[in-house]
Structures are given as structure tokens and as C-alpha cells.
C-alpha atoms as one frame of an Amber mdcrd trajectory, in Angstrom:
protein
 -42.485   2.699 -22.027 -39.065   4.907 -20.986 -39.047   8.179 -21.262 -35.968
  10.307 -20.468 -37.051  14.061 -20.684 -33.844  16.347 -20.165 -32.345  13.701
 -18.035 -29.449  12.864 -20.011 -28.272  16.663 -21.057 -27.846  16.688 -16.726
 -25.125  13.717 -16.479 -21.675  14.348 -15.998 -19.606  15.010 -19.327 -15.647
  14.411 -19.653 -13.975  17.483 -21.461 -10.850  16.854 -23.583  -8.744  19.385
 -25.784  -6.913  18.187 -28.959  -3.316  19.128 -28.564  -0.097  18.522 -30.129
   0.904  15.945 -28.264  -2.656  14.584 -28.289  -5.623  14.048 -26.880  -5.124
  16.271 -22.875  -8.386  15.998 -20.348  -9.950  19.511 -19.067  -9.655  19.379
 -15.165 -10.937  21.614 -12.445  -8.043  23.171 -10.901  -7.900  26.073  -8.060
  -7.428  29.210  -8.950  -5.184  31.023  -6.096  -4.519  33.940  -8.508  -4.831
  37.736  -7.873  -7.366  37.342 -10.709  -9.133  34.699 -10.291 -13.098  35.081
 -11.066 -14.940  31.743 -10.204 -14.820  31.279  -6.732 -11.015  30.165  -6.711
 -11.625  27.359  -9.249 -10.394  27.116 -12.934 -10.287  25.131 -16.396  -7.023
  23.514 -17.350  -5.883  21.011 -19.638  -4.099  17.829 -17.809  -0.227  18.649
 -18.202   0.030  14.888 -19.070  -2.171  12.128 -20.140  -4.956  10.931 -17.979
  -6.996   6.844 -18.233  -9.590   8.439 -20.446  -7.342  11.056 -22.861  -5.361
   7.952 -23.661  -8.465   5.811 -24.763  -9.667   8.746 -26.825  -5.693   9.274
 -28.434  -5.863   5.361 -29.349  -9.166   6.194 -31.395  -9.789   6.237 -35.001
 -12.749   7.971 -34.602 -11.295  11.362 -33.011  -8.342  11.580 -35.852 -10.311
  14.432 -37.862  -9.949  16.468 -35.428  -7.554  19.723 -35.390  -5.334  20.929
 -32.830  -7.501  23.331 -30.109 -10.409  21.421 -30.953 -12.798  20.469 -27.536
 -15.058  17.864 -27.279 -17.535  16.505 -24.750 -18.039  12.771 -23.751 -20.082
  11.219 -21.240 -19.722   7.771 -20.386 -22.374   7.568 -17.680 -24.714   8.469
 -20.906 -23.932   5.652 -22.967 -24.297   3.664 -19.631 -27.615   4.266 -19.037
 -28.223   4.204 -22.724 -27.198   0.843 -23.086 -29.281  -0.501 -19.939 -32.844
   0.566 -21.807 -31.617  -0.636 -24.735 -30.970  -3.874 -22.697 -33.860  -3.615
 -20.868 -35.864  -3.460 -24.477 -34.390  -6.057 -25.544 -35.166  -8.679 -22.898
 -38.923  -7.285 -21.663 -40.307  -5.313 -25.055 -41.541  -2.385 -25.367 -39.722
   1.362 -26.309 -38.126   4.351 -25.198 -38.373   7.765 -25.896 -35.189  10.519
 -25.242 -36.540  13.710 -25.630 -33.740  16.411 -25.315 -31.176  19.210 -26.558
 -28.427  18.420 -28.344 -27.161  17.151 -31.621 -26.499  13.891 -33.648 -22.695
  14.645 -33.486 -20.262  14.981 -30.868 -19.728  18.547 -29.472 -17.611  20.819
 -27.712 -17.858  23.507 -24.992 -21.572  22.958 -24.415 -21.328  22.921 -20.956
 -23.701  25.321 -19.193 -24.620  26.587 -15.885 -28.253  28.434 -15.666 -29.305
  30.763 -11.554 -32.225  32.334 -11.263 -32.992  31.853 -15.368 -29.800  33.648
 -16.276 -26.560  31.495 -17.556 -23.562  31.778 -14.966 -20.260  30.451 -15.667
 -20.051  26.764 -14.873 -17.490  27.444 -11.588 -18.694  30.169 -10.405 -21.561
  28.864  -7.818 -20.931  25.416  -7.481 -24.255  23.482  -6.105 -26.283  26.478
  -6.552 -26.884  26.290 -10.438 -28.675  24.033 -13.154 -25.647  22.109 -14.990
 -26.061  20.688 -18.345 -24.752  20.069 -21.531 -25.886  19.146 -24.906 -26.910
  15.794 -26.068 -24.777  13.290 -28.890 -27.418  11.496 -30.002 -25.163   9.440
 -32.662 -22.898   8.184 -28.815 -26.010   7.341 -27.499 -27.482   5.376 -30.621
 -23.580   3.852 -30.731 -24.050   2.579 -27.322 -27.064   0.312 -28.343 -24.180
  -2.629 -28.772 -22.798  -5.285 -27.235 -19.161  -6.806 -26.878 -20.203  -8.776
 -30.364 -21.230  -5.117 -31.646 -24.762  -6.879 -32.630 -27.572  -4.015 -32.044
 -29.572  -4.517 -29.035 -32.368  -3.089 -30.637 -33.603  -0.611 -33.344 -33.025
   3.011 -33.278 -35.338   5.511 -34.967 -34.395   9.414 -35.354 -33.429  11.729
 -33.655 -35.856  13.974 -35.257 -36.647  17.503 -34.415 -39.016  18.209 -31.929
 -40.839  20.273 -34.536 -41.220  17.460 -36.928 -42.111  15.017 -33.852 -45.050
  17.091 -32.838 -46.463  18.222 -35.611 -46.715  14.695 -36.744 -48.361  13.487
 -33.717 -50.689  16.089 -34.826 -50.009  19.334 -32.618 -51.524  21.412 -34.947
 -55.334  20.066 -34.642 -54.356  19.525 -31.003 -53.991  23.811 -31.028 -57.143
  24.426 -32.988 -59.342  22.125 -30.277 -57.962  24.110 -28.067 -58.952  27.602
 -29.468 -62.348  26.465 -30.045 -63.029  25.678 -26.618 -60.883  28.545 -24.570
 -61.695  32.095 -24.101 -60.663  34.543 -27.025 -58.528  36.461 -24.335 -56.280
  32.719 -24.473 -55.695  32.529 -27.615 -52.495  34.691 -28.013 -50.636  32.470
 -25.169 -52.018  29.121 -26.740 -50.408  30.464 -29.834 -47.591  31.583 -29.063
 -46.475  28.685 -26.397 -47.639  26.193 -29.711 -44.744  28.473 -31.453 -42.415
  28.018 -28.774 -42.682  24.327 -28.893 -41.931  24.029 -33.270 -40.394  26.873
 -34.121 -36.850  26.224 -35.536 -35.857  29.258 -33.521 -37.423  28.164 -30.145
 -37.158  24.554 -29.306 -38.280  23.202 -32.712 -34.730  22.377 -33.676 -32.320
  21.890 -30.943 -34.775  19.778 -29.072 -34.523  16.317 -30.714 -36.150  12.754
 -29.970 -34.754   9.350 -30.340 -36.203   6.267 -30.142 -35.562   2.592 -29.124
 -37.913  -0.461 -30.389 -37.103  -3.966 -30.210 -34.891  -5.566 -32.896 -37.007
  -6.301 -35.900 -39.880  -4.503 -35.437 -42.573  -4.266 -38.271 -43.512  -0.903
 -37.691 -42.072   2.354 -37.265 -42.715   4.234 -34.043 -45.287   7.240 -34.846
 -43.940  10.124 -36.455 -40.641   8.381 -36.581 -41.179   6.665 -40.475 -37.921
   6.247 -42.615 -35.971   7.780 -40.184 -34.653   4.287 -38.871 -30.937   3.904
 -38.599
């Protein structure tokens, strides 16, 4: 059994801008201007095309796109992705991804979190919490190989809301009221409600799942959500 529990919202994303000339790559630049904010470092888009922006120009898939338009890609993501899916393949068994994001590709995600209070990405370099949100349709893409034959079956994502309440949170909670003190019950409560609430984590948290190729049966709380 993998599980990857906010591990990949915390690897390295590629940011590219849509421009008229195509797709340009976001760089870190310094910033030696009277105004400068962010510790003398700055977001620009590549003046020219870099390796990657000229993949991503070459694309079908990133035509709908308009002009201004940002979107994040990480390669290391579908990397890793592919290796459990690999892994699944040859020994068994499953995975579980458990994180935030979205089954699309996004842009401007990017985060930086000190002390439990969002920063600017720049402005305290090795001193903050990076991440960024989750595509959950690259990941599930990367579950290929060079014949594009699926390594394995995907199931989801789902909401973390729908995941645990159909593992069975709910009866989970009420054990756990009748055996705690009545002064616990507002904080077992209200942590359950953190967990499924679409305004908490109940909706941008998602899971995904990997099986092996052909497998009878769903993953719990994953039925007829295979892709």
C-alpha cells in the first residue's frame, strides 16, 4: 500500500504564461529596483522561449487557452506518479494520493505559508512551507507508457468528504461521543466538520487511487468513479 499525503502539492511546479507569441516560462529574476519588495527577487516571463515553453507551444492540449492565461506543471509529479503506477503494476497492490488540488490544470496556485500566515512565495526563501495545488487529471495521464497502454487502473479523485463519509466517518464520530467526556464533544464535532465540510477540507482535498489493471473490484468508497 502507497500513500502520498500532501507530498505531491510540495514538488516543484514549472510556471508558464500564454502570450502572443506563445507559450513564455515564469523565471525568478533579481529585483535591484528602488521598489523591490521580496528580498531582491522577482517574477518574470522568459523574454524568449525556454526547452519546456517550446514543448508546451507544440501542444494540442494547451491551444484553448487565451492570451495572459498561467498555468502550473510539474514534471517531477508525473515522475513519481508514473513509478507507483509502475511499481503496481509489476508487485500488486494500490496507492492512495490524498491531497489539494483539482482534476484540471491550474494557474497561480503557488503558495508560501510562516508561522500559519501565507507570505508571498519570494519573500523568505527557505524559511516558508511551499506548495501548490494538485492536477489530478496530469497525474492520472501519467499512468502510461511510450505505447500509451495504462499501467494500471485509476479510480476518482473524489472529495475527501465523499471518501470519508463512505468509509463510514460518521458512525466512526458517534463511537466516539459515546465513549468521551460531554465537555469533548464540541471539538470531536467540530474537527469531524472540518474534515467534510465543502467549506473546510471536504472539497478541495481530493483522493485518487491506483489498482492493478483489471481489477474486479472497486477500491472502497471509490465505486463507479473508475476512469
Amino acid at each position: 500500500m502507497i500513500i502520498a499525503h500532501e507530498f505531491f502539492d510540495a514538488l516543484p511546479i514549472h510556471l508558464f504564461e500564454c502570450t502572443s507569441n506563445g507559450w513564455r516560462e515564469v523565471m525568478v529574476d533579481i529585483d535591484d529596483t528602488e521598489n523591490r519588495q521580496y528580498h531582491n527577487f522577482r517574477l518574470i516571463v522568459a523574454p524568449g522561449p525556454t526547452r519546456a515553453s517550446i514543448a508546451l507551444t507544440g501542444s494540442l492540449a494547451y491551444k484553448k487557452f487565451k492570451i495572459g492565461d498561467r498555468i502550473e506543471i510539474s514534471p517531477d509529479s508525473m515522475k513519481i506518479s508514473k513509478q507507483i503506477a509502475k511499481h503496481i503494476k509489476d508487485n500488486g497492490g494500490a496507492s492512495l494520493i490524498i491531497d489539494y488540488g483539482q482534476d484540471f490544470i491550474q494557474g497561480n496556485t503557488l503558495r508560501a505559508i510562516k508561522q500559519h500566515e501565507f507570505v508571498h512565495p519570494l519573500s523568505d526563501p527557505g524559511q516558508a512551507d511551499l506548495s501548490a495545488d494538485v492536477d489530478f487529471c496530469y497525474l492520472k495521464e501519467s499512468v502510461t507508457d511510450l505505447a500509451y497502454l495504462l499501467l494500471v487502473d485509476t479510480y476518482g479523485p473524489i472529495t475527501q468528504s465523499k471518501f470519508l463519509q463512505s468509509l463510514g466517518i460518521k458512525a466512526r464520530l458517534l463511537m466516539l461521543l459515546k465513549n468521551a467526556l460531554p465537555a469533548q464533544h464540541k471539538d470531536l464535532i467540530s474537527s469531524t466538520e472540518r474534515l467534510v465540510h465543502p467549506s473546510a477540507m471536504g472539497e478541495i482535498y481530493k483522493v485518487l487511487s491506483f489498482v492493478p489493471k483489471g481489477s474486479l473490484e472497486a477500491p472502497m468508497a471509490f465505486e463507479k468513479s473508475k476512469d
